[in-house]
N, C-alpha and C positions, 0 to 999 in steps of 0.2 A: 923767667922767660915764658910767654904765652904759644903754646901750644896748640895748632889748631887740625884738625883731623879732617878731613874734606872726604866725602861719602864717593865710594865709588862705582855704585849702582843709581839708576833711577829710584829705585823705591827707596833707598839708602838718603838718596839727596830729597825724599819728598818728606821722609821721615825728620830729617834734620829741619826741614824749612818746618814743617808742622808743628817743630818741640820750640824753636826761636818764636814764631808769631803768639804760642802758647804763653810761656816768658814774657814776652811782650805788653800782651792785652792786660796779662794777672798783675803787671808794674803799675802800668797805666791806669788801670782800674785803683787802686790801693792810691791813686794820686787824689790830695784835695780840690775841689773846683777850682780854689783859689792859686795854685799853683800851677795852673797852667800860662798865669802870666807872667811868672818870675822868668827873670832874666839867666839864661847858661852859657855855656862855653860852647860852639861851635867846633867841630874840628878842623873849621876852614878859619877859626882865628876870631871870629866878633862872639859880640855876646846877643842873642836870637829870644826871645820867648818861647817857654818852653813845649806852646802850641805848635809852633814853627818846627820844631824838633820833632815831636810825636809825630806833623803831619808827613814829615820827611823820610819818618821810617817809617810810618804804614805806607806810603808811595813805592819806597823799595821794596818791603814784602809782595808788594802786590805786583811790581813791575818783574821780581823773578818767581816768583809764581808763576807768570805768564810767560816768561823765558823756557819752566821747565813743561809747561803744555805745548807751548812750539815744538819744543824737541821732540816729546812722547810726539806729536802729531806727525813731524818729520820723521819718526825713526818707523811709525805705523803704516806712511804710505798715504797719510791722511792729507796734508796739507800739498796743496798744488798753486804753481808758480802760475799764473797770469799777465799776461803781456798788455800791457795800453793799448788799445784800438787806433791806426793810424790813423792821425787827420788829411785830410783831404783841403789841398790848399793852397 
C-alpha cells in the first residue's frame, strides 16, 4: 500500500514540491529525444504521446506552484480582492 505523507507547514509543502519537480526534470532529462513520441498509458484510460504526458505534469507543477504563492500571498496580507468597475448603461 502507497503511503503518502502530505507536509504540514508551508515550507514543509514548498520543500516537498521542490524535491518532486527535482525527480521530475533528472527523469525527463535521462529521456531519449526519440521517446518522447512513444505512445503511454494515460491515467484517464487512452494511450497519449509521451510529450503529452511530460507537458501535463510540468503544467501541474507549475499550476501548484502558484497555488502555494497565492496562499503565502494571502496568509501575508499581500494579495487584495478587487471588484469590476460598474458599467454604466
Amino acid at each position: 500500500m502507497l503511503r503518502v505523507v502530505v507536509p504540514g507547514t508551508a515550507s514543509e509543502a514548498v520543500a516537498w514540491l521542490e524535491r518532486a519537480q527535482d525527480g521530475f526534470v533528472a527523469a525527463v532529462a535521462e529521456l531519449p529525444p526519440e521517446g518522447f513520441d512513444e505512445l503511454r498509458p494515460a491515467h484517464w484510460g487512452e494511450h497519449v504521446r509521451l510529450s503529452t504526458l511530460v507537458g501535463l505534469i510540468e503544467f501541474e507543477h507549475t499550476h501548484h506552484g502558484a497555488e502555494i504563492s497565492l496562499l503565502r500571498d494571502l496568509r501575508r496580507g499581500a494579495a487584495q480582492i478587487k471588484q469590476w468597475p460598474r458599467l454604466s448603461g
